[in-house]
C-alpha positions as CSV (number, residue, x, y, z in Angstrom):
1,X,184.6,70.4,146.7
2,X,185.1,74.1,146.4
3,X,187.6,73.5,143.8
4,X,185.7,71.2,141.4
5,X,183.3,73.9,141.3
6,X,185.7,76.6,140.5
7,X,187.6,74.2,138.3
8,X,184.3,73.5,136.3
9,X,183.3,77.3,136.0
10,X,187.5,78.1,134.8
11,X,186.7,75.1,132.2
12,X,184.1,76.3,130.5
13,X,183.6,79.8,130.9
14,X,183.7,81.7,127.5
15,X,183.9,85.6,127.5
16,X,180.9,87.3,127.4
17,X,178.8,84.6,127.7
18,X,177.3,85.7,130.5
19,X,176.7,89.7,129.1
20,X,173.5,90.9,130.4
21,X,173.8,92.8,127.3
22,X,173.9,90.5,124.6
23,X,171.6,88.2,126.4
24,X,168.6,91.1,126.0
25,X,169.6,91.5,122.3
26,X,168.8,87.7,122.0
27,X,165.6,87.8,123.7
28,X,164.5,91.0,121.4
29,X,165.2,89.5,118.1
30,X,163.2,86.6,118.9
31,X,160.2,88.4,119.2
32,X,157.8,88.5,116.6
33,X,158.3,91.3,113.5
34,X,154.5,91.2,113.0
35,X,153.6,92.6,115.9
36,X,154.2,96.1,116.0
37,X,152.4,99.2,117.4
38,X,150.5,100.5,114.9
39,X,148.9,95.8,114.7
40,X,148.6,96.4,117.8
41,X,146.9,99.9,118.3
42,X,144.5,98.6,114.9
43,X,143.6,95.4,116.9
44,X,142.6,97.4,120.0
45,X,140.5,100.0,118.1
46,X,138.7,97.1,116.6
47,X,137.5,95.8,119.8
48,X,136.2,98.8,120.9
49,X,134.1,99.2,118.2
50,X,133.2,95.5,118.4
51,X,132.2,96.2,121.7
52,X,130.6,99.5,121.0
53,X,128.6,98.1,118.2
54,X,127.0,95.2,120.2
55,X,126.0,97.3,123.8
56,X,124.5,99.2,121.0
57,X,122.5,96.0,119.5
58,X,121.5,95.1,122.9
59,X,120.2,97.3,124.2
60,X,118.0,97.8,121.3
61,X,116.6,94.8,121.2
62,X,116.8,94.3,125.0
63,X,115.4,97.4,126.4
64,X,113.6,99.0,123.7
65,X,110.0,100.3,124.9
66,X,107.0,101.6,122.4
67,X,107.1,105.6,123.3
68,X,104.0,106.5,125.9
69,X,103.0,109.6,124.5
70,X,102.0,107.8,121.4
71,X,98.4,109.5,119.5
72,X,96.2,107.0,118.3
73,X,93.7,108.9,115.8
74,X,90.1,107.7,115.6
75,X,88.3,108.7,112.2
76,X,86.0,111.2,112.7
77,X,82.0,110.3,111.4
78,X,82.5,109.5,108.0
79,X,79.3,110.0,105.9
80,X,78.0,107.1,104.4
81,X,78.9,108.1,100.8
82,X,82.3,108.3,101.4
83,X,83.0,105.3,102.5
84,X,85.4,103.1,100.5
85,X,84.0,99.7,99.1
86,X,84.4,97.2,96.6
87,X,81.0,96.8,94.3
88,X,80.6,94.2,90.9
89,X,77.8,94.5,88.3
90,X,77.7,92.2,85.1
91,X,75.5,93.6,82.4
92,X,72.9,95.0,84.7
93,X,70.0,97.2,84.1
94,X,70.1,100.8,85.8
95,X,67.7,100.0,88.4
96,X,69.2,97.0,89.8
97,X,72.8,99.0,90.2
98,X,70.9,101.5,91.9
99,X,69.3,99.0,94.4
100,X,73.2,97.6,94.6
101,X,74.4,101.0,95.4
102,X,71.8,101.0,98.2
103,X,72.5,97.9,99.6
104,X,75.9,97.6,100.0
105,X,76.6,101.7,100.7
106,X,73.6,102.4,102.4
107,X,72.6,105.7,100.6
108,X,69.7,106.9,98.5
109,X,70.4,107.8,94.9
110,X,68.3,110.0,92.9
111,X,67.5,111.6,89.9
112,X,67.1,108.7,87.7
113,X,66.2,108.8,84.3
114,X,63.2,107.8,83.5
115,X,64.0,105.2,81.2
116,X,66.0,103.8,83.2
117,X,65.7,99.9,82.4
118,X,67.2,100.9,79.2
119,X,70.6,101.3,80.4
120,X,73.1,98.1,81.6
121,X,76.2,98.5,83.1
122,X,79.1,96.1,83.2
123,X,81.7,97.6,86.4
124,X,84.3,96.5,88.9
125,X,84.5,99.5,91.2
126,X,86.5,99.9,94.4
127,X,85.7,103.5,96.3
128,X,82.8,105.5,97.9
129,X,79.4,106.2,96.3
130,X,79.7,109.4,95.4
131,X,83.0,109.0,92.8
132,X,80.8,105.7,91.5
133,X,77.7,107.5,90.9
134,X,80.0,110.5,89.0
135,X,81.6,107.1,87.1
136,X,78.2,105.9,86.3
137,X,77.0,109.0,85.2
138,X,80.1,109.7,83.3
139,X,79.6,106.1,81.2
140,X,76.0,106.5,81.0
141,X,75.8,110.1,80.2
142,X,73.2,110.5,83.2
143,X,72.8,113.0,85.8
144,X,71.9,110.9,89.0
145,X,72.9,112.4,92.5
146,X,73.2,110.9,96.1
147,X,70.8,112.3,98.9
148,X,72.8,113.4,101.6
């Protein structure tokens, strides 16, 4: 039986077929020319920022917490006069946007003139009573005054 086997391996041997050598050199051209160090090093680097940039997302929106030491500001008293609001009149005598101005900023205006029935006013105004008196007496050419 020995023999066959011998007699087999004497058949068909072929020099360096067996080469240890040549056999690596087979194996190594068989690998794949696109990947190479610097694919390889680029892929690697673009994990880690991958990675980098979503820790950095989740933990944001994760573990994010309002800051304690935050100030909240209340106003101080406001007077009356400065407060802003929104006021309409439509062709209306003196005294009635007087009574207006009263009403919806809750502060006395004085120094009307004495005619005034005389004068109408047509105004949208958004602000505080003392800038829409100043208006007023800018349009009408009067010379009224809040009390304070």
């Amino acid at each position: 039986m020995d023999n066959k086997n011998i007699n087999y391996i004497t058949k068909h041997y072929k020099e360096g077929l067996f080469d240890v050598e040549s056999a690596l050199l087979r194996i190594k051209q068989s690998a794949p020319k696109w990947w190479t160090r610097s694919r390889i090093a680029a892929a690697c680097i673009g994990a880690v920022v991958l990675t980098a940039t979503a820790a950095v997302f989740v933990h944001k929106s994760y573990f994010w917490q309002p800051a304690n030491d935050t100030e909240i500001i209340q106003p101080t008293n406001i007077p009356a006069s400065e407060i802003i609001r929104s006021i309409d009149f439509e062709n209306a005598p003196l005294p009635t946007v007087v009574q207006k101005i009263r009403e919806v900023y809750g502060v006395e205006v004085t120094d009307m003139p004495a005619d005034a029935s005389e004068y109408s006013l047509s105004l949208h105004y958004v602000g505080s009573a003392t800038d829409l008196v100043e208006t007023i007496n800018d349009i009408l050419d009067t010379d009224m005054k809040i009390q304070e």
